[in-house]
C-alpha positions in Angstrom: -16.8 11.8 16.1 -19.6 13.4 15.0 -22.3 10.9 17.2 -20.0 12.1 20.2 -20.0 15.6 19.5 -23.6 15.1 19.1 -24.0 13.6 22.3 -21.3 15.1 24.4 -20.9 18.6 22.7 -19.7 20.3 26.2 -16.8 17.3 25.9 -16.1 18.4 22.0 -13.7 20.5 21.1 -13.1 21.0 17.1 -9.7 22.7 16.4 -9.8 22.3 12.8 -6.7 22.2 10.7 -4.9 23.6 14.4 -3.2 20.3 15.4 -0.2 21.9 17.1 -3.1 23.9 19.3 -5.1 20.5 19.7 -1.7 18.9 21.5 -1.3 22.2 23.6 -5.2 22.6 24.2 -5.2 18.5 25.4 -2.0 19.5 27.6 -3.2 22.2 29.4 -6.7 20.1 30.1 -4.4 17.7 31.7 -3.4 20.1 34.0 -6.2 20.7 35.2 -6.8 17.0 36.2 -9.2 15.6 33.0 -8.7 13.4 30.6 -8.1 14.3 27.1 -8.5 12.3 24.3 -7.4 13.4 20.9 -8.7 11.8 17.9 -5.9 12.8 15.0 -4.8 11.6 11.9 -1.3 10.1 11.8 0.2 12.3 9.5 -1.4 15.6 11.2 0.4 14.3 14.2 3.6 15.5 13.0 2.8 18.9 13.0 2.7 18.7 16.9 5.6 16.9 17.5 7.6 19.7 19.5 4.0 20.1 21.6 3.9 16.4 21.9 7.2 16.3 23.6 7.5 19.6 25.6 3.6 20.0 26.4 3.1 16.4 26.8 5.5 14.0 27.2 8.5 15.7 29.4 6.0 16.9 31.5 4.1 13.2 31.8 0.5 14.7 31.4 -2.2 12.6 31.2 -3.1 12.6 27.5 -4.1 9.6 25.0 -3.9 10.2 21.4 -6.2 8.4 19.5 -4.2 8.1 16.0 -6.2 6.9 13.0 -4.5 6.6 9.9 -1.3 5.0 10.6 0.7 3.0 8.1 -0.2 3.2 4.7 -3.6 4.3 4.0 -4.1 4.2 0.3 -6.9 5.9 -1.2 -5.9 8.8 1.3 -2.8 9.4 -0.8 0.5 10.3 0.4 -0.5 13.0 2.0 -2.9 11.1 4.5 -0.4 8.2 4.9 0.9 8.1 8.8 4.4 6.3 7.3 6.5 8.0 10.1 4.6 7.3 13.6 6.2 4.7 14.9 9.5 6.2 14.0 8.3 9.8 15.8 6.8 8.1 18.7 9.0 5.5 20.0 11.5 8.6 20.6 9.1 10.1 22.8 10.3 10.1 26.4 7.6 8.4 28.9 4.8 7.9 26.1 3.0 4.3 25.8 2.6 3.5 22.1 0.2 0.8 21.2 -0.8 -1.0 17.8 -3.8 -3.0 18.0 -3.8 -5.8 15.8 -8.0 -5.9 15.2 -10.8 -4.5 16.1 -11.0 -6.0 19.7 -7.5 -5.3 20.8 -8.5 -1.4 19.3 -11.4 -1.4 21.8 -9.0 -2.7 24.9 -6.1 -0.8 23.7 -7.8 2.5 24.1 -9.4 1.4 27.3 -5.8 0.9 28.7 -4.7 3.8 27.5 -7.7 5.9 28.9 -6.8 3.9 32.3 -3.1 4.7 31.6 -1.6 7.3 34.0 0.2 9.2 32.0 1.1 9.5 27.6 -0.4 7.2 25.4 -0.8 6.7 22.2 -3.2 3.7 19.9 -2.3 4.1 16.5 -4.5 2.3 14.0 -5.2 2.1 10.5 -7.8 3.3 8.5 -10.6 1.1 7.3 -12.2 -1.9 8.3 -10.1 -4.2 10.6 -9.9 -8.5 10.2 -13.4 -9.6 11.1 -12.3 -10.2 14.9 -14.9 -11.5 17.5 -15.8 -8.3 20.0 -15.3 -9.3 23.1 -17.7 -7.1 25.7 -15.3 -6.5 28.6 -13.0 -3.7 28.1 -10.6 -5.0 30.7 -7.0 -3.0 30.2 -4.1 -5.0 28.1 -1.2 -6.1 30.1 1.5 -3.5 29.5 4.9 -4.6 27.9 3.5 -8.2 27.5 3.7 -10.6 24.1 0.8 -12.8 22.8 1.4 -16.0 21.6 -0.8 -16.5 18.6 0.9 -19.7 17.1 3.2 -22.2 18.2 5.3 -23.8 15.4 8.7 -25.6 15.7 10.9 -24.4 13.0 9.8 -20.9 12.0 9.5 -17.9 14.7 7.3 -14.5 13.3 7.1 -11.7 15.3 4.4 -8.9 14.0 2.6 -6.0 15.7 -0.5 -4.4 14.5 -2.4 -4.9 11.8 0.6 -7.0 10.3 -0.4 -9.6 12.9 -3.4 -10.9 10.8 -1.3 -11.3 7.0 1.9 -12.9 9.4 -0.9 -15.5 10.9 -2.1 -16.2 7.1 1.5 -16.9 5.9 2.3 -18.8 9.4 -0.4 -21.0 8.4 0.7 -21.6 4.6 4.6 -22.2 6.0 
């Protein structure tokens, strides 16, 4: 964040521990026909929920939230762990929730949702993902649509996220 606001600073806004304003703020850009993105932690999410529904999501304003943090997160501590999103979120009336599963689905999920007319949401975790080959393009991920990673014949596992990676290791030892 800090290269972009750097770069960009006319296209940074810093609203410090104000995450309720940052949903409202992100909101009322909508409005006015841009693009917001908001970069928040998982956990810090929460304290906008009502905003995320009422400023956001009811009204079907064209905002992605870029969540980092989500799942467990360890050396954060409790505090910093995003345990609850995918509860919160899938609740959300009209909102798009996505969980890449490494670090080239992150890049293409966030270009969909950017593309995306409407809510979105990537949630990812913290830290370094798998390893995965970067693919250049950042053509949009089909919406709604499963990826077949294995085929087996005796065994079906079905994993989202960054899950996908440890389920492919067991799949492979099963």
């Amino acid at each position: 964040m800090q290269q972009f606001a750097s770069d960009f600073p006319e296209r940074f806004h810093d609203v410090a521990i104000a995450e309720q304003h940052a949903v409202t703020l992100a909101a009322g850009m909508a409005c006015d026909n841009l693009k917001p993105i908001v970069a928040i932690y998982s956990t810090f999410l929460q304290r906008g929920y009502d905003q995320l529904i009422h400023d956001v999501a009811l009204q079907e304003l064209d905002v992605l939230f870029a969540i980092d943090r989500a799942g467990l997160v360890g050396e954060d501590g409790p505090t910093h762990a995003g345990s609850f999103d995918l509860s919160y979120l899938r609740c959300i009336p009209n909102l798009l929730v996505m969980a890449p599963s490494d670090e080239d689905e992150t890049r293409k999920l966030l270009s969909t949702g950017y593309l995306h007319k409407g809510p979105s949401a990537v949630r990812y975790p913290r830290g370094k993902g798998p390893g995965a080959a970067i693919d250049q393009s950042l053509d949009p991920v089909p919406i709604g649509k499963a990826v077949i990673r294995r085929k087996g014949s005796s065994v079906v596992m079905l994993a989202f996220g960054s899950l996908v990676t440890p389920a492919l290791t067991v799949a492979e030892k099963l």
